[in-house]
N, C-alpha and C positions, 0 to 999 in steps of 0.2 A: 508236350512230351519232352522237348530238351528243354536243358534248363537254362539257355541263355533266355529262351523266348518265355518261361514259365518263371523267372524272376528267383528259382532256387540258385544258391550258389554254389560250384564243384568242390568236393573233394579232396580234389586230384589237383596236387600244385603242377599246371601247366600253364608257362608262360605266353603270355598274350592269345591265351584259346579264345576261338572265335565262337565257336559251340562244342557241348558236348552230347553225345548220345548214349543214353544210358543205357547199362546191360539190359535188361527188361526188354526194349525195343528192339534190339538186338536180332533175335529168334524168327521176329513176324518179319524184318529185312533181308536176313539170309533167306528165308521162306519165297520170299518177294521176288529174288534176282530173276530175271529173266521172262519176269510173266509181265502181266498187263497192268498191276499193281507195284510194280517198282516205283515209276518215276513219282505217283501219286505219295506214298507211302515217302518217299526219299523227301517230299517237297513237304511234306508235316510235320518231318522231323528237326530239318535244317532249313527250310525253307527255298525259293522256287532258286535262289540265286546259288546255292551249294550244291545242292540236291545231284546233278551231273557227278560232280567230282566225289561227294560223299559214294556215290555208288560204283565210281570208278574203283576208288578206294576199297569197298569192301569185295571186290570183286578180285582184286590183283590181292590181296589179304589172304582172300580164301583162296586163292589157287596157289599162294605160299603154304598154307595152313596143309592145303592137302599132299603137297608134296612130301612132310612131314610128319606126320601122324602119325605112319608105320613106326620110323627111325624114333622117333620123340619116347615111342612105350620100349624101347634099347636102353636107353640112356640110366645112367645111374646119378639121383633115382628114377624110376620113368614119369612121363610127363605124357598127363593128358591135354591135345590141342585142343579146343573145340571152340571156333571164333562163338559162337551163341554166347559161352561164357566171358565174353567184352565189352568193357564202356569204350567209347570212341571220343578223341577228341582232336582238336583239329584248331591247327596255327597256321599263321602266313610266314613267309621269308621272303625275305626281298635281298636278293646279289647287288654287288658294285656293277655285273655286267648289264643290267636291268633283269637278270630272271626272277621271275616270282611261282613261288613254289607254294601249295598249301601241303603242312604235312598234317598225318594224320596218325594218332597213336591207338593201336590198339590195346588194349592189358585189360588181366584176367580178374584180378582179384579186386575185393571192395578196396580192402589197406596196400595198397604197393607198395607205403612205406615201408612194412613188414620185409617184402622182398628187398628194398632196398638197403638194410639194414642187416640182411642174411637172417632174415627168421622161416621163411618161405621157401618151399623145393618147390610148390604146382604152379607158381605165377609164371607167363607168357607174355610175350606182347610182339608186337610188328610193326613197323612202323611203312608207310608208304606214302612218296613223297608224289604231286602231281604239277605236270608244267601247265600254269592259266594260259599262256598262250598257244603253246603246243596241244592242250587238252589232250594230254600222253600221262602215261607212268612212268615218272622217272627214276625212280628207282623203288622197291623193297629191302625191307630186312628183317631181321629175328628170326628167331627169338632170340632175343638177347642172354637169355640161359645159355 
């Protein structure tokens, strides 16, 4: 399913990504949060050693996502949130103080570059960063619109 483990390679230029999770999968994981098929479903995408933090992740995402939703269809132009439509991807950081952080990108669209270039009004993203030893959220953000 991801394609670190399935041998395809990303897209999506993200530096030293550990895995990514395609949109596709996406839909069946928000579906997933909170039931009895999370952690199983978290652990086939990312495997047993991510799997925690990937769902930390899209958990603290979506509860950005929906605080947003309303205000995002205001905006000029308006902007539909809907994390289902996200690939995820996910890096490490290591601090001088010893903290290690995995972040984790969420974005909407197949081309980003598009956004990145100003071709794109609907592309999204969120980024959410999590402490390995703290196993907390350390912070959210976005949309970067």
């Amino acid at each position: 399913m991801n394609s670190a483990n399935n041998g395809q390679q990303t897209k999506i230029p993200f530096n030293r990504s550990l895995f990514k999770v395609d949109r596709q999968y996406v839909p069946a994981l928000l579906k997933a949060l909170h039931t009895e098929q999370e952690d199983a479903l978290a652990e086939q995408l990312v495997g047993a050693d991510d799997a925690l933090y990937l769902l930390l992740a899209v958990e603290a995402a979506q509860q950005r996502a929906n605080k947003l939703v309303e205000i995002a269809t205001r905006w000029s132009p308006p902007l539909h949130i809907d994390l289902s439509l996200c690939s995820i991807n996910c890096s490490e950081q290591h601090f001088s103080d010893g903290t290690k952080l995995l972040v984790f990108w969420f974005y909407s669209e197949d081309v980003p570059e598009d956004w990145m270039e100003g071709f794109s009004e609907q592309f999204f993203d969120f980024t959410v960063e999590i402490d390995l030893e703290q196993l907390s959220v350390h912070s959210v953000s976005g949309p970067s619109r």
